[in-house]
Backbone of each chain as ProteinMPNN parsed JSONL, in Angstrom:
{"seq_chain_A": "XXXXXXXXXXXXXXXXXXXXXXXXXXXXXXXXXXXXXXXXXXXXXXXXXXXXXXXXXXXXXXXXXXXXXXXXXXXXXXXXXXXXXXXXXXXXXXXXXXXXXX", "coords_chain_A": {"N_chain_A": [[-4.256, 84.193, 76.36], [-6.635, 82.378, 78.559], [-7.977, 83.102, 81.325], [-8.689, 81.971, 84.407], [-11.391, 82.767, 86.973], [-10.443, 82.867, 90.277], [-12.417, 81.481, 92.304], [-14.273, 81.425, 95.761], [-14.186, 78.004, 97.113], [-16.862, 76.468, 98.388], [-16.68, 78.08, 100.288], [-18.379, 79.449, 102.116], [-21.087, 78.696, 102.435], [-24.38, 79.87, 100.491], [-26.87, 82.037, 101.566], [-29.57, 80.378, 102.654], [-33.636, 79.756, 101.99], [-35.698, 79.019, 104.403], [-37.758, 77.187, 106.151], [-39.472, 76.875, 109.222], [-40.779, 75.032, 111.968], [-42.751, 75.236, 114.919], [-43.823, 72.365, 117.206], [-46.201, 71.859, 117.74], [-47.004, 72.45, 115.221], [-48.378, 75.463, 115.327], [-47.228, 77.948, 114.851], [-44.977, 79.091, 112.165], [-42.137, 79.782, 110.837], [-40.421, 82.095, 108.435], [-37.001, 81.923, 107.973], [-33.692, 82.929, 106.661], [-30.829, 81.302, 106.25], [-27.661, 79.969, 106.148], [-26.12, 78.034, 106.957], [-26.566, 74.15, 108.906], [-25.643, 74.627, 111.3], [-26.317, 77.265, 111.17], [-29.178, 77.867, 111.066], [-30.039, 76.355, 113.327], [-29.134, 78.4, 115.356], [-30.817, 80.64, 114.653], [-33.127, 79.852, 114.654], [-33.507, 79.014, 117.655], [-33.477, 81.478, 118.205], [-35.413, 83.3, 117.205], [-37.511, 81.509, 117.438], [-37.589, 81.433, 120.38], [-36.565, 79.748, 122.019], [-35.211, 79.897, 124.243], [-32.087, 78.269, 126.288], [-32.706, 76.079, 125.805], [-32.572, 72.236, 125.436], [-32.625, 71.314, 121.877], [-33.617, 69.277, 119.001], [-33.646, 69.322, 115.298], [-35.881, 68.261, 113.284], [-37.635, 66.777, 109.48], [-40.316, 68.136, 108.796], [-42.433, 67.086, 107.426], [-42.163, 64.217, 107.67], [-40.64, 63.808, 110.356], [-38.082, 62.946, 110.476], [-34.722, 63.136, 111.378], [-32.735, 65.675, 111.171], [-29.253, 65.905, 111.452], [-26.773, 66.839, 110.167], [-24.445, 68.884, 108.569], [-23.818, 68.268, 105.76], [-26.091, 66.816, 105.475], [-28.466, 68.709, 105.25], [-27.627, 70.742, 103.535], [-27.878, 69.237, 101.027], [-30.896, 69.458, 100.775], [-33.944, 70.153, 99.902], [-34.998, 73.782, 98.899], [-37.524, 74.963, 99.992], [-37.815, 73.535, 102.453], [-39.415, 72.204, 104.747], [-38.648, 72.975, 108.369], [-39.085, 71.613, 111.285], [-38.927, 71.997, 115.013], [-37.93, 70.279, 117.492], [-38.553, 70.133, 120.937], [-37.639, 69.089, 124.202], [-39.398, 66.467, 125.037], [-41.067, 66.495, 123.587], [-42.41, 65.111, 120.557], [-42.344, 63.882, 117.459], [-45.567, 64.778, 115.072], [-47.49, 63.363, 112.71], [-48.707, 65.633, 110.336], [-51.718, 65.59, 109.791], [-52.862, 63.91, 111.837], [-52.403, 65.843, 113.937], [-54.159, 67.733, 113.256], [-56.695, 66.939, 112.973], [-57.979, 67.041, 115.538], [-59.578, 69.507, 115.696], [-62.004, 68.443, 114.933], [-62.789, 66.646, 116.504], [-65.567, 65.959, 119.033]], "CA_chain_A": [[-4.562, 83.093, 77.297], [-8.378, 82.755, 79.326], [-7.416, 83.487, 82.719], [-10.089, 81.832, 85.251], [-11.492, 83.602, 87.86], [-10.668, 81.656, 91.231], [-13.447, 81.085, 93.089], [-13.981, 80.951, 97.144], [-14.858, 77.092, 97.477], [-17.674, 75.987, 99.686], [-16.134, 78.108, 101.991], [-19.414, 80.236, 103.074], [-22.534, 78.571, 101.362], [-25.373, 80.593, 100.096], [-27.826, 81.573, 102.661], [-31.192, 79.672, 101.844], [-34.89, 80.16, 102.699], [-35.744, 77.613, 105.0], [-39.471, 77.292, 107.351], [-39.451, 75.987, 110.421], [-42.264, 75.184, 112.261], [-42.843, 74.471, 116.142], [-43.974, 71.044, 116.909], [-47.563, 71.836, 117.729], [-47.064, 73.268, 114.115], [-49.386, 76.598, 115.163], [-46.636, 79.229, 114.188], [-44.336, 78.848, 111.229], [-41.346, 80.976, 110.248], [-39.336, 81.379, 107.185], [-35.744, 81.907, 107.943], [-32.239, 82.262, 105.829], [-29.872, 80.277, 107.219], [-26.087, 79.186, 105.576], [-25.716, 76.28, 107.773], [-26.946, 74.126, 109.896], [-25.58, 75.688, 112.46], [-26.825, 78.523, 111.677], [-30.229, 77.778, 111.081], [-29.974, 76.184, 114.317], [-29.321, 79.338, 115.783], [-31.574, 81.143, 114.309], [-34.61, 79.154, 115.418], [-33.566, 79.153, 119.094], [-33.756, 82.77, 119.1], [-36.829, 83.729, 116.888], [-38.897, 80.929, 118.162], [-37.557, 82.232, 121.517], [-36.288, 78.792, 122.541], [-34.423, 79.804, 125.352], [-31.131, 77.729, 125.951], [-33.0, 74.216, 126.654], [-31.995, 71.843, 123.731], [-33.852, 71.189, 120.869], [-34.073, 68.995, 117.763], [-34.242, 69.545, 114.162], [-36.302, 67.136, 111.82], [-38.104, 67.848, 108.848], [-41.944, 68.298, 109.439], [-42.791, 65.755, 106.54], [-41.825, 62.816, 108.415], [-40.265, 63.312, 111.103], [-36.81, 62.326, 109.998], [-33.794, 64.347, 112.229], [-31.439, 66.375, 110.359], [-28.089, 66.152, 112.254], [-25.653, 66.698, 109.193], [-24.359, 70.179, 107.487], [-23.98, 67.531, 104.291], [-27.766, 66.428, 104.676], [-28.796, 70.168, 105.155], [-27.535, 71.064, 102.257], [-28.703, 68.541, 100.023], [-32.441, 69.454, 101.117], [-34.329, 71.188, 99.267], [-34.925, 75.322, 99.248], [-38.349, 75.292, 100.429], [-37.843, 72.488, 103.249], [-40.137, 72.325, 105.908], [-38.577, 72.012, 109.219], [-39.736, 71.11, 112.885], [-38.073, 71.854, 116.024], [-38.721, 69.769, 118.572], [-37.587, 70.534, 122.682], [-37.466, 68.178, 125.163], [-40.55, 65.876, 125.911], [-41.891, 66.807, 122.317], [-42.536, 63.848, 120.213], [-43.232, 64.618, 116.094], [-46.728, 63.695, 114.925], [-48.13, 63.38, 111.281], [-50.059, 67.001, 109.9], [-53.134, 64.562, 109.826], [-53.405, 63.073, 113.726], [-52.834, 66.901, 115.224], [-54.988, 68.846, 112.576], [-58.017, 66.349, 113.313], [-58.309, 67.26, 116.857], [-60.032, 70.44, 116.267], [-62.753, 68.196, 114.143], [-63.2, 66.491, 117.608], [-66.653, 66.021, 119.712]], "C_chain_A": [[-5.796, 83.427, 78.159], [-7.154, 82.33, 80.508], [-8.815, 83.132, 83.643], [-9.872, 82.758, 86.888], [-11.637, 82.601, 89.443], [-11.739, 81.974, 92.501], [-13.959, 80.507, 94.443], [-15.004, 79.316, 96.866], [-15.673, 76.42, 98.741], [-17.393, 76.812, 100.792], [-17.226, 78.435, 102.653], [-20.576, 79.658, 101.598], [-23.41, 79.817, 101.337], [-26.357, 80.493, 101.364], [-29.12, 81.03, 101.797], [-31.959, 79.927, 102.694], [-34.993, 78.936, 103.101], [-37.24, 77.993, 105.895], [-39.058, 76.329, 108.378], [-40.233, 76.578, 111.047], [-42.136, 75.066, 114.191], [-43.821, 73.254, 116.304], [-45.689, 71.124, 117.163], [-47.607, 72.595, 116.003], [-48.524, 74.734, 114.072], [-48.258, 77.602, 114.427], [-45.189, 78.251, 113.318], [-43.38, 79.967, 110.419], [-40.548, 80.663, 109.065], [-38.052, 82.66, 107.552], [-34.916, 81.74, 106.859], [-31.498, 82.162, 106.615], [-29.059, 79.989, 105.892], [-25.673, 78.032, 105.9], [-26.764, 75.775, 108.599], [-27.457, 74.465, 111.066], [-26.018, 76.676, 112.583], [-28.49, 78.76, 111.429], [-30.863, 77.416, 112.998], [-30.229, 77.606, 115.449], [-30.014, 80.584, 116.159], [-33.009, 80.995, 114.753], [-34.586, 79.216, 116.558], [-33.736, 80.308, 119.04], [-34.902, 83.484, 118.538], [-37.781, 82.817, 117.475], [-38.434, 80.678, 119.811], [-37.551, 80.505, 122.345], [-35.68, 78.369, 123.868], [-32.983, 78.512, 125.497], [-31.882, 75.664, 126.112], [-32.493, 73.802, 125.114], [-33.077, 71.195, 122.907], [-33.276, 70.426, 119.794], [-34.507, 69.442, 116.179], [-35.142, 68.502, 112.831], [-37.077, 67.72, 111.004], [-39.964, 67.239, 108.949], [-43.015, 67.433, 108.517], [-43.34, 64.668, 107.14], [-41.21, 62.346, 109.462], [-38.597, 63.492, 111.206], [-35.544, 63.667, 110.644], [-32.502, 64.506, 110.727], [-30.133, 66.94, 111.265], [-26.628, 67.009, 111.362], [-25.542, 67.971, 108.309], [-24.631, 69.526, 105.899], [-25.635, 67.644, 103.944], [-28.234, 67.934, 104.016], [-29.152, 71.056, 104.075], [-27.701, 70.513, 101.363], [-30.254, 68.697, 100.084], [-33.199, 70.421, 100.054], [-34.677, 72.963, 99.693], [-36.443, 75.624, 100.207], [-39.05, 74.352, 101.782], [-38.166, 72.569, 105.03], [-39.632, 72.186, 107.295], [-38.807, 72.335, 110.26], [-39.109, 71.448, 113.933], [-38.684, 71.326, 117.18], [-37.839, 69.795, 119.864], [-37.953, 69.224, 123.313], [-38.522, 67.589, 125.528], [-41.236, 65.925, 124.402], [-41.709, 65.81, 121.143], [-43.018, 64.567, 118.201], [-44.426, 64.209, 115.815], [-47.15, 63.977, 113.571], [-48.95, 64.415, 111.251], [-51.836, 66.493, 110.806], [-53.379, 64.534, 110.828], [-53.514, 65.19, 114.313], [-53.751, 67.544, 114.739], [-56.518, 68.325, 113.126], [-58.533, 66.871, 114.565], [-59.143, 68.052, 116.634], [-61.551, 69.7, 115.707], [-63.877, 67.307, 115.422], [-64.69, 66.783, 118.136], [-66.578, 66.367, 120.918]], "O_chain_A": [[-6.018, 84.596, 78.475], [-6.11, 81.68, 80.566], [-9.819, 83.844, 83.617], [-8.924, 83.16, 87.562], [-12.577, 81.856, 89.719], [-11.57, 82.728, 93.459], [-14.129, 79.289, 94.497], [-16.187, 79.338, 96.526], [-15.192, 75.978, 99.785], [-17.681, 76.543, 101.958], [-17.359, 77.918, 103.762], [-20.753, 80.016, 100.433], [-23.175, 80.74, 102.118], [-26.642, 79.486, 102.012], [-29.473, 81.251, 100.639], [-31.663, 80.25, 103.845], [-34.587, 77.933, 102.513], [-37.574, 79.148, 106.157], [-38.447, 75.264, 108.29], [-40.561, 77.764, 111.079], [-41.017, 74.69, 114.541], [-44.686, 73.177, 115.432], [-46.351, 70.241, 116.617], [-48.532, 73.39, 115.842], [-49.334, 74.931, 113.166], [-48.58, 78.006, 113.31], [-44.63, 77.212, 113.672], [-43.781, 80.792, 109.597], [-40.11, 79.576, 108.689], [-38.154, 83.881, 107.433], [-35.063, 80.789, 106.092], [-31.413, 82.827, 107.648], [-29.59, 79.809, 104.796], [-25.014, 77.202, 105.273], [-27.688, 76.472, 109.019], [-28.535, 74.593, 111.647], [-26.233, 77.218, 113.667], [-28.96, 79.879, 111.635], [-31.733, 77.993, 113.65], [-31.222, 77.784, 116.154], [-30.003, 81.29, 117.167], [-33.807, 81.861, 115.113], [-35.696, 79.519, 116.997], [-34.352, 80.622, 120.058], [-35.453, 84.297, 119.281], [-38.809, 83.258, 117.99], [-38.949, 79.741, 120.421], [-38.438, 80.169, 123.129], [-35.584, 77.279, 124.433], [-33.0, 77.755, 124.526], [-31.456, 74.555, 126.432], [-32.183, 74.466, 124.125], [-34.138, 70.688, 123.271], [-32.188, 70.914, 119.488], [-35.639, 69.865, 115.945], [-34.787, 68.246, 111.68], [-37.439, 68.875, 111.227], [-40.474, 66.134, 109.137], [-44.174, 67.178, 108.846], [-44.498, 64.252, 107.181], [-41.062, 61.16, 109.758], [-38.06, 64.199, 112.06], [-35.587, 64.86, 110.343], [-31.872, 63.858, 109.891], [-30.012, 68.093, 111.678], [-25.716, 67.618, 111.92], [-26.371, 68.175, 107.422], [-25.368, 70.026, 105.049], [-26.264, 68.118, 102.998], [-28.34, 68.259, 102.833], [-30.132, 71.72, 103.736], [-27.735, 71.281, 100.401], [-30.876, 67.946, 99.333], [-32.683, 71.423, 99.559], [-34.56, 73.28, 100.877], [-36.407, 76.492, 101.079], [-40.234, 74.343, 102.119], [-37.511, 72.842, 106.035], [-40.107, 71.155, 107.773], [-38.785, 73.555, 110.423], [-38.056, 70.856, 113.696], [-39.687, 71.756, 117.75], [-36.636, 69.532, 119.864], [-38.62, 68.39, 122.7], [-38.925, 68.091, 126.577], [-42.128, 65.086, 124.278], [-40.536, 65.78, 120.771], [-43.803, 65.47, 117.911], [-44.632, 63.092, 116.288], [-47.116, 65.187, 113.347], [-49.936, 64.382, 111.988], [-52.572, 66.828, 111.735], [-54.354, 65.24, 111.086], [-54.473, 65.685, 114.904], [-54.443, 68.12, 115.579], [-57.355, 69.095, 113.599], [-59.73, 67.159, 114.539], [-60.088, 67.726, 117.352], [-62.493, 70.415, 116.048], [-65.106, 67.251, 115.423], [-65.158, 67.846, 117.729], [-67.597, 66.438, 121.605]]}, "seq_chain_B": "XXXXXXXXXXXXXXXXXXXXXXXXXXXXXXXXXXXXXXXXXXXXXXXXXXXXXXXXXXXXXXXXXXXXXXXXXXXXXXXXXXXXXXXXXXXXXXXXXXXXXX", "coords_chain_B": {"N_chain_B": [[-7.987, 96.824, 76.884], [-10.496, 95.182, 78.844], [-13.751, 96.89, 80.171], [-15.476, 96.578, 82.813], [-18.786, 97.858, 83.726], [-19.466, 99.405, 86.64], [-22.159, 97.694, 88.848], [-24.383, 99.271, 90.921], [-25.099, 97.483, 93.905], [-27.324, 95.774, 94.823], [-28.318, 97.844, 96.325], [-30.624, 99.114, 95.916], [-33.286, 97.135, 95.657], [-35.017, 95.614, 93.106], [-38.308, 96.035, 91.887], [-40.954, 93.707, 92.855], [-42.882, 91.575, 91.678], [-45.986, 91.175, 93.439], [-48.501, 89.199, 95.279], [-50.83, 89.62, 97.385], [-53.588, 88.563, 99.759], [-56.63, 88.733, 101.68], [-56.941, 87.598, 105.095], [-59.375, 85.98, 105.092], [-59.149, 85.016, 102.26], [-61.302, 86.4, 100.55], [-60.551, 88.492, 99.14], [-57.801, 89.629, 96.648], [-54.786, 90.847, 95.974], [-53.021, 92.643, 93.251], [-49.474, 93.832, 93.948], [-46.804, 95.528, 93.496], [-43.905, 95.694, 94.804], [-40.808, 96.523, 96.218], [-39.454, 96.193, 98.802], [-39.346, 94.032, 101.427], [-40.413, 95.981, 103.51], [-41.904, 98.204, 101.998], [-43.652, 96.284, 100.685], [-45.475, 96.0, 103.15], [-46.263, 98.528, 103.968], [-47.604, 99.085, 101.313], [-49.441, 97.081, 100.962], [-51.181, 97.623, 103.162], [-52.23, 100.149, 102.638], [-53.738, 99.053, 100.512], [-55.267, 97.518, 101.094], [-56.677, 98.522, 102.91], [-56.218, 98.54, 105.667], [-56.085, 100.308, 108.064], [-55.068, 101.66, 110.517], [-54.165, 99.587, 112.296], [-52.008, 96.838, 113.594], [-50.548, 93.979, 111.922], [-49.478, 91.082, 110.486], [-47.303, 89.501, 107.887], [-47.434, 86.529, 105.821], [-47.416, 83.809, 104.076], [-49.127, 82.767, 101.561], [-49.718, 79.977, 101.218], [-49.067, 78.149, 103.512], [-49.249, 79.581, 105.636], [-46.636, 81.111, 106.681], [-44.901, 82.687, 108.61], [-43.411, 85.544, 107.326], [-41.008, 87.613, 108.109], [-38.467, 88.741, 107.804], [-36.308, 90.988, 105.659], [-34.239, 89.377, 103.918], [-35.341, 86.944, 103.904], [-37.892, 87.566, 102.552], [-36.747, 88.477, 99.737], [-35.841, 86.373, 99.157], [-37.505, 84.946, 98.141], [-40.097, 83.515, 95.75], [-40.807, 85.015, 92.758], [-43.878, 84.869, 91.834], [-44.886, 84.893, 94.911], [-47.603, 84.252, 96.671], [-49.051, 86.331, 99.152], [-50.191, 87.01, 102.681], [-52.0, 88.404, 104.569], [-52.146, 88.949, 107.797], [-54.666, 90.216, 110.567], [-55.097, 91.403, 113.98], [-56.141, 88.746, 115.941], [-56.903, 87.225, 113.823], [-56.412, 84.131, 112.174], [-53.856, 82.134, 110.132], [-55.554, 79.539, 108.178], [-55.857, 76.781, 106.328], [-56.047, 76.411, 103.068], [-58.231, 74.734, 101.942], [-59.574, 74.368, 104.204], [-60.839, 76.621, 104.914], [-62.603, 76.636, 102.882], [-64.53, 74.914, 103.197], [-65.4, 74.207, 105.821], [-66.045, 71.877, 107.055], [-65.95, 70.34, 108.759], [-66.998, 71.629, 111.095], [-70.714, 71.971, 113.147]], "CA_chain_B": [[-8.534, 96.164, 78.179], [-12.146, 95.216, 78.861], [-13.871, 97.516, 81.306], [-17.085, 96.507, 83.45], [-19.53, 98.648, 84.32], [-19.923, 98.987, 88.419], [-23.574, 98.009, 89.255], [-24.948, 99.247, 92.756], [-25.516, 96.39, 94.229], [-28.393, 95.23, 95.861], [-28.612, 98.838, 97.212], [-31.976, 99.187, 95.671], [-33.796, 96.118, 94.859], [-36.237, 95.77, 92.035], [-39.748, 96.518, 92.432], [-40.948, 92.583, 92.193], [-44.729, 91.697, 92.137], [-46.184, 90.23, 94.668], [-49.946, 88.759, 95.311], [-51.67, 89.902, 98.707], [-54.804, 88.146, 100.039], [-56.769, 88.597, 102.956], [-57.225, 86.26, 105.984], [-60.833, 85.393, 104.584], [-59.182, 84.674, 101.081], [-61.924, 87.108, 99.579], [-60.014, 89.924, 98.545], [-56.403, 89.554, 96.559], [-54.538, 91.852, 95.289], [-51.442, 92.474, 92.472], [-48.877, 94.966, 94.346], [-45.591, 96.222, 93.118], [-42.769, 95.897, 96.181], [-39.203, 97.133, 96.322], [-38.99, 95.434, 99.625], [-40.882, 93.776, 102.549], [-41.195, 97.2, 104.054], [-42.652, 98.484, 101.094], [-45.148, 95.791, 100.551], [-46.358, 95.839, 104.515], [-46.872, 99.911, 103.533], [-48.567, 99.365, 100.107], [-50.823, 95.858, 101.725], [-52.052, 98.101, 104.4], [-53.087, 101.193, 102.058], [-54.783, 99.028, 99.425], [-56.357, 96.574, 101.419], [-57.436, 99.399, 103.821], [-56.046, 97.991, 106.878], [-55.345, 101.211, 108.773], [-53.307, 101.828, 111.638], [-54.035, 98.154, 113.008], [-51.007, 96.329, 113.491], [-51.044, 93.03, 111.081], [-48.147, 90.535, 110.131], [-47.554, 89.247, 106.661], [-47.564, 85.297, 105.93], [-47.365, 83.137, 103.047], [-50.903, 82.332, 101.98], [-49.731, 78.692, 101.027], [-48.979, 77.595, 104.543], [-49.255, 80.41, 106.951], [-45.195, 80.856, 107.316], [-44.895, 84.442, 108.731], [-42.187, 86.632, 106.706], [-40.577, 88.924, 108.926], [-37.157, 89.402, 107.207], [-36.49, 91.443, 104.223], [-33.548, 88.574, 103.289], [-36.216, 86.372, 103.189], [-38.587, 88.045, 101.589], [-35.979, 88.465, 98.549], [-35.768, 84.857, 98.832], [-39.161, 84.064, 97.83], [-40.447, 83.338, 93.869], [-41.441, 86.245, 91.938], [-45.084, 84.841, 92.5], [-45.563, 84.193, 95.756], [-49.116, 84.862, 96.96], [-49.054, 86.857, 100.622], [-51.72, 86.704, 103.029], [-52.408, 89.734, 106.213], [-53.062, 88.663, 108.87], [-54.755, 91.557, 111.375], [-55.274, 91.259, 115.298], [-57.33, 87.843, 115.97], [-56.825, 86.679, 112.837], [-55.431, 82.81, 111.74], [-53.946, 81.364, 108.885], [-56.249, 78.505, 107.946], [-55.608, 75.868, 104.605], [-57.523, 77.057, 102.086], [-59.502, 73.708, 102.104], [-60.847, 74.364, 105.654], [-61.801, 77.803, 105.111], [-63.73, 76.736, 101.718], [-65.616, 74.081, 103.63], [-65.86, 74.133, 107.113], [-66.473, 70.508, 107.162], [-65.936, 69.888, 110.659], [-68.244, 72.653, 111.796], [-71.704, 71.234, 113.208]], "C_chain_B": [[-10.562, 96.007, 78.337], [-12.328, 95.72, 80.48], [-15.31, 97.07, 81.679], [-17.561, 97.743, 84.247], [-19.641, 98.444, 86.189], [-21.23, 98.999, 88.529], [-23.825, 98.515, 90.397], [-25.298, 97.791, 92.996], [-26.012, 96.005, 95.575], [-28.421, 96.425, 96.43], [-29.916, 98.677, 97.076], [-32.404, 98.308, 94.891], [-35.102, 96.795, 94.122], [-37.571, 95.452, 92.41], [-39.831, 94.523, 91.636], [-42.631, 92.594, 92.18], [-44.771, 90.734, 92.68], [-48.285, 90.135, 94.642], [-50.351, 89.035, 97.176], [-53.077, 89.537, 99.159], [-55.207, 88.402, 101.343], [-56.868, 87.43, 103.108], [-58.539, 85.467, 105.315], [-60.223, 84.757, 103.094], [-60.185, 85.506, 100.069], [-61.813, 88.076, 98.077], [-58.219, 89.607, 98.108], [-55.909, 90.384, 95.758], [-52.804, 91.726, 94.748], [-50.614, 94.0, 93.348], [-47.453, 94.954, 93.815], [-44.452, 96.698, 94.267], [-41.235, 95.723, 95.493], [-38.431, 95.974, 97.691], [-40.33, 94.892, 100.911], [-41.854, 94.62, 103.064], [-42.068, 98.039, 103.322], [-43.832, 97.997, 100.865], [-46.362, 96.464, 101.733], [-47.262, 97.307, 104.15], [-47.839, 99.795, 102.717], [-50.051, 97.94, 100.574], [-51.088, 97.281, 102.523], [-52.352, 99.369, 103.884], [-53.904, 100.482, 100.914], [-55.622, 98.198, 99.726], [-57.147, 97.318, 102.84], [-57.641, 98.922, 105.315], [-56.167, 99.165, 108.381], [-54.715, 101.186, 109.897], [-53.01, 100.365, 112.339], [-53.086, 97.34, 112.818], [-51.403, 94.581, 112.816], [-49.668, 92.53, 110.683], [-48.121, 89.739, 108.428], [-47.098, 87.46, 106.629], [-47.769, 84.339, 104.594], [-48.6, 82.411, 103.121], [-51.148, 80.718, 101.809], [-49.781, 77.809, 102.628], [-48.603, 78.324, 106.115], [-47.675, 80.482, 107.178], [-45.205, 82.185, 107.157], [-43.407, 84.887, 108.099], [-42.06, 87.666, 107.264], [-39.175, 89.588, 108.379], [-36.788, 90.144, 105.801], [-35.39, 90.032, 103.699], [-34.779, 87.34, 102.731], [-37.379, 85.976, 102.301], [-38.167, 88.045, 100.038], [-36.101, 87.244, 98.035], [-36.661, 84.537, 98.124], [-39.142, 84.235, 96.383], [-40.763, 84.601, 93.984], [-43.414, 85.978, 92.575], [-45.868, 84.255, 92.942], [-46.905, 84.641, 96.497], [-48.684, 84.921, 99.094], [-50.366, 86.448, 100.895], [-51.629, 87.75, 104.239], [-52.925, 88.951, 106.72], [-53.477, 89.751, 110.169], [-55.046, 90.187, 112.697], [-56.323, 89.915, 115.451], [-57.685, 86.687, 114.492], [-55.846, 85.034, 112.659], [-54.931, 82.722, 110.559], [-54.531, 79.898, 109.04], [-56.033, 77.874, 106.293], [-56.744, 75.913, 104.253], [-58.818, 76.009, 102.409], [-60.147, 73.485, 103.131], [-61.52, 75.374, 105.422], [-63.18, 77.376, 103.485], [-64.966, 75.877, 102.446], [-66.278, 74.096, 105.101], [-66.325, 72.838, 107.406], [-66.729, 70.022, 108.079], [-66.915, 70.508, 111.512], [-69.787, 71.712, 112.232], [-72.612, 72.488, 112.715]], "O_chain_B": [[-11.494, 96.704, 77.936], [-11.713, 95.404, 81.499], [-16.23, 97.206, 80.873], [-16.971, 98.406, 85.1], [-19.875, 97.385, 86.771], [-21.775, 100.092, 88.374], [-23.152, 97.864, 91.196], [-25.786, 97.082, 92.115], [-25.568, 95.92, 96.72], [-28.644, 96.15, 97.609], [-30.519, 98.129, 97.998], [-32.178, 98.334, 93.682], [-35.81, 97.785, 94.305], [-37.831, 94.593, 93.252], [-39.273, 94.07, 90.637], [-43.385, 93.472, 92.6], [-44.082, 89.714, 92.656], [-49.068, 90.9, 94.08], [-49.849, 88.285, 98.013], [-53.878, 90.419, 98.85], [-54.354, 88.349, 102.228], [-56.91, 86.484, 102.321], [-58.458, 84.257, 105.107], [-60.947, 83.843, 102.698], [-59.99, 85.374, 98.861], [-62.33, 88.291, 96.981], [-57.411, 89.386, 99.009], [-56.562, 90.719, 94.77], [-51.828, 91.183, 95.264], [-51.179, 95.093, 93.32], [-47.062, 93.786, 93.824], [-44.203, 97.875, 94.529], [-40.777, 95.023, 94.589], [-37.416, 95.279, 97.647], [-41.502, 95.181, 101.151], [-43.077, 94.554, 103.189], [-42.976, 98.611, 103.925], [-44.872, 98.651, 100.793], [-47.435, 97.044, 101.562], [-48.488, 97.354, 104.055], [-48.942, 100.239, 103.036], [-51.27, 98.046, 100.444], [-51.153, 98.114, 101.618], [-52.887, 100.022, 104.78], [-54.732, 101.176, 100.324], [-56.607, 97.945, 99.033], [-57.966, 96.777, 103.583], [-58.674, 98.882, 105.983], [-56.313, 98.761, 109.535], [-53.688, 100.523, 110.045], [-51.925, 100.035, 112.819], [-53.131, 96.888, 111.673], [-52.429, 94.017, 113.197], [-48.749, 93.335, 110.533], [-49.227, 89.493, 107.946], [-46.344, 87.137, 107.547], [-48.942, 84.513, 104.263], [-49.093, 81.752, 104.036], [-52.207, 80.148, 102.072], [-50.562, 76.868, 102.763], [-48.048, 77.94, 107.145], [-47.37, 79.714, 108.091], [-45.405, 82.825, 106.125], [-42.368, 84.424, 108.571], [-42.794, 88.638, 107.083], [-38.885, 90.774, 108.532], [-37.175, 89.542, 104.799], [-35.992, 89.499, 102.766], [-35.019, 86.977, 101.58], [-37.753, 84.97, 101.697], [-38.969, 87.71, 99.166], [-36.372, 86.949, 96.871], [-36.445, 83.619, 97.333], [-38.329, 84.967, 95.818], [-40.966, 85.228, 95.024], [-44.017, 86.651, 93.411], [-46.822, 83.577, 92.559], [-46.85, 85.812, 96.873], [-48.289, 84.086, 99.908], [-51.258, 85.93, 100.222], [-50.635, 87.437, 104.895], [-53.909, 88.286, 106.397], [-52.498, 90.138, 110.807], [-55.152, 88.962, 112.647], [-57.447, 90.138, 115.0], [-58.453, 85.739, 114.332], [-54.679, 84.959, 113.046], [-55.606, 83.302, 109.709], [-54.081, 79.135, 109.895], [-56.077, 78.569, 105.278], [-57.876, 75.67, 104.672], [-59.921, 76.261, 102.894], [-61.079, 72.687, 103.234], [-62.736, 75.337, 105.611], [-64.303, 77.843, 103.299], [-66.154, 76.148, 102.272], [-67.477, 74.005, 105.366], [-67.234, 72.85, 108.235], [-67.689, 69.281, 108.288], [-67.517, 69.986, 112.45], [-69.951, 70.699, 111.553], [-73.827, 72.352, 112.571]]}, "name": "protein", "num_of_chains": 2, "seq": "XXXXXXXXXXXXXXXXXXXXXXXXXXXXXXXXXXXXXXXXXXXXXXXXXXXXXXXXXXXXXXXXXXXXXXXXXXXXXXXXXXXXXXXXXXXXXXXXXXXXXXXXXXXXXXXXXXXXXXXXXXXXXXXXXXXXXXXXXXXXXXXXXXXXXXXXXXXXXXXXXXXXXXXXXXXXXXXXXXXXXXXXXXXXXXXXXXXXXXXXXXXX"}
């Protein structure tokens, strides 16, 4: 008789490589993170966030990522943003131009 | 009975190759890493950095790699980039042109 081998479900996802950027996108880290949450975590304390609260969307478009589900449907190499309090996202394009400025 | 071999595991990762460029993009080089700490060692004896402290960065979009987990993470070949003291990451297509420059 095949005898399967039982298998922890979902319980502890895979950590994944993940980037996250700060919203002036000058510095850009790549993080593994398992969750959300723990990406979350992770970003407040390498990009030295201190406890204020912060935002995750992804640096594409904008678009907030509230959801362990979404999270994990994202892809492995998925850009994302953290934005703090007062900090607004803005398209690559509009902030990169500035330096092209007169 | 069927017997499996015990691997070590993950004690000692496999030497992977890796691509190293400078900040200028001039100079790139094929290196042979075990681990992050390995590369940072072998980048900074073959690109003749010496004692100057320098961080390592994904030459696609400047995303600094500070963790060996995430280092593991990365493709087989992902192209690095040094960055020394004073140094930026810049997208390739600014540094080829300088377009904006007067």
């Amino acid at each position: 008789t095949q005898q399967l081998l039982s298998k922890p479900k979902h319980k502890a996802h895979r950590a994944r490589p993940c980037r996250v950027s700060t919203a002036d996108r000058k510095v850009r880290k790549g993080i593994m993170a398992h969750s959300l949450e723990d990406l979350l975590h992770k970003a407040q304390d390498i990009l030295k966030l201190k406890d204020k609260p912060f935002s995750l969307v992804l640096e594409e478009d904008g678009t907030i990522v509230e959801t362990e589900e979404y999270f994990q449907a994202l892809a492995k190499d998925t850009v994302f943003m953290v934005l703090q309090k007062g900090q607004k996202w803005q398209p690559a394009s509009e902030q990169r131009g500035k330096k092209c400025q007169l």
